[in-house]
C-alpha positions in Angstrom: -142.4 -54.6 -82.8 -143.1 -57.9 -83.5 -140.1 -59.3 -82.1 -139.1 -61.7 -79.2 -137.1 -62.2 -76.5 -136.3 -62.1 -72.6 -138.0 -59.1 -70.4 -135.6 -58.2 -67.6 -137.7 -57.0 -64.4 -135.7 -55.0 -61.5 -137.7 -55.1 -57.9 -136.2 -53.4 -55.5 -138.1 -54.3 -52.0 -137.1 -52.3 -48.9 -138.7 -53.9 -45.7 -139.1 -51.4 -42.3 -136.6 -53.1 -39.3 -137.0 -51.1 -36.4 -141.2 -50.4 -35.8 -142.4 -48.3 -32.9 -145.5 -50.3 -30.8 -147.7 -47.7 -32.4 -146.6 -48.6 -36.1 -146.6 -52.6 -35.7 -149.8 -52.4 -34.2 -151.1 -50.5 -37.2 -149.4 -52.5 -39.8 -151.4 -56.2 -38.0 -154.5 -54.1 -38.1 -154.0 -53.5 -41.6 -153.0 -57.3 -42.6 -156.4 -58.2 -40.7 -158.4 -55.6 -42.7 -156.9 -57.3 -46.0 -157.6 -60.6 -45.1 -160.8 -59.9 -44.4 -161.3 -58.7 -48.1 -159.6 -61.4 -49.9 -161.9 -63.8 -47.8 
C-alpha cells in the first residue's frame, strides 16, 4: 500500500458529571501522583 491520503480519527470522550466526595478526592490524588511522575 503505497498510497496516500487523509486518515479519519473518531474519539469519543465521555467525562464523569456527578462525583461522590470519595471519588473526587481519589481522582485529585491521582492527578497529584501523575504530576509527580512527569516532573
Amino acid at each position: 500500500a503505497k498510497s496516500f491520503g487523509d486518515l479519519m480519527v473518531k474519539i469519543q470522550v465521555t467525562l464523569p458529571k456527578n462525583l461522590s466526595a470519595e471519588e473526587e478526592e481519589l481522582f485529585k490524588k491521582l492527578k497529584d501522583i501523575r504530576q509527580k511522575q512527569t516532573v
